[in-house]
N, C-alpha and C positions, 0 to 999 in steps of 0.2 A: 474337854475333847474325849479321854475316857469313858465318860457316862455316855457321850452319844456314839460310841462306837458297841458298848456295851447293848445298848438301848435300841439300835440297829441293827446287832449281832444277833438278837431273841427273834424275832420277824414279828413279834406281838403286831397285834391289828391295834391297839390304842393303850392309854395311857392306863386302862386297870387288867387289860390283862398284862402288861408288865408287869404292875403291882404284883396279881397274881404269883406270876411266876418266877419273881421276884423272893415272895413267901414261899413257896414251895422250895426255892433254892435253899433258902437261911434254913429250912427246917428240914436241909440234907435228904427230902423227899425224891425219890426217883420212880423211873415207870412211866411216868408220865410223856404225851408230847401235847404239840399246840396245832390248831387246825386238822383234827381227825377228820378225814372223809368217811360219813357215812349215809351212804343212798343219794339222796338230793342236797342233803344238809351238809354244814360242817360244827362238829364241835368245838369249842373257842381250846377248852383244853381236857383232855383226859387219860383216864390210867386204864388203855384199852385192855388190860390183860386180866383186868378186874369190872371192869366196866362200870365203870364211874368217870361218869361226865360233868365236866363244871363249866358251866356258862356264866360270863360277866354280861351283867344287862348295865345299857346306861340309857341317858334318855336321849340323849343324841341320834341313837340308832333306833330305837323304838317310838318314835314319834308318829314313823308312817303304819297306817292301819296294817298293808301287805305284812311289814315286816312281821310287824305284833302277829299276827295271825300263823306265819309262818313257823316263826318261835315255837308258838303252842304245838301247833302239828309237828316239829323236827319231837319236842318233849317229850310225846304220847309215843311217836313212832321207836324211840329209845327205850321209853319204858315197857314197850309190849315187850321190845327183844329184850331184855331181863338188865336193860342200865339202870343205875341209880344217877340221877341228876339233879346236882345242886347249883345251885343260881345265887348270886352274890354282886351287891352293887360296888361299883366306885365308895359310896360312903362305909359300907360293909370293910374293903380294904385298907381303909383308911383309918375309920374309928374302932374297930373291933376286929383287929386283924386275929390276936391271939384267941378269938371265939370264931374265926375263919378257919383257921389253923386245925382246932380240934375238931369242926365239924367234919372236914376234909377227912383228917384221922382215923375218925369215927368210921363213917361210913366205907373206908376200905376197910378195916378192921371187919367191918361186916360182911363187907366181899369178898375178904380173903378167905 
């Protein structure tokens, strides 16, 4: 009953951006939120004050062309305005979480 009130509490849209932010918890990470509105798009999760955006792909959601397509275009529109945006799968959080971890790291490090 814990875990799903937990699991309900984060408003995650699915089971890796949980993971996600899941990891970012354990690794006392903050700055961050989930669902950033930007323009048309939303970000799954990011550290607006450094801008760095991370998006969890899975293949559930990208299966349909539109979406795939729109992805791209939300990525380019981020990156002109000076985000850095990393993309990470369900199996990414799964099996490599601690090379998730440091990428994350990494790239605010850069932004900060």
């Amino acid at each position: 009953m814990r875990r799903l009130l937990v699991a309900a509490a984060d408003r995650a849209d699915s089971p890796a951006e949980r993971a996600l932010i899941g990891l970012l918890r354990a690794e006392g990470l903050t700055g961050w939120a989930r669902a950033i509105s930007f323009g048309p798009y939303e970000i799954d999760v990011g550290f607006p004050d450094v801008k760095v955006a991370i998006e969890v792909d899975g293949w559930a959601w990208h299966v349909d062309v539109d979406r795939f397509r729109t992805d791209r275009r939300k990525q380019n529109a981020l990156v002109a305005a000076g985000w850095t945006v990393l993309r990470f799968t369900w199996q990414d959080l799964q099996k490599r979480p601690t090379a998730v971890v440091a990428e994350i790291k990494s790239a605010l490090a850069r932004a900060a």
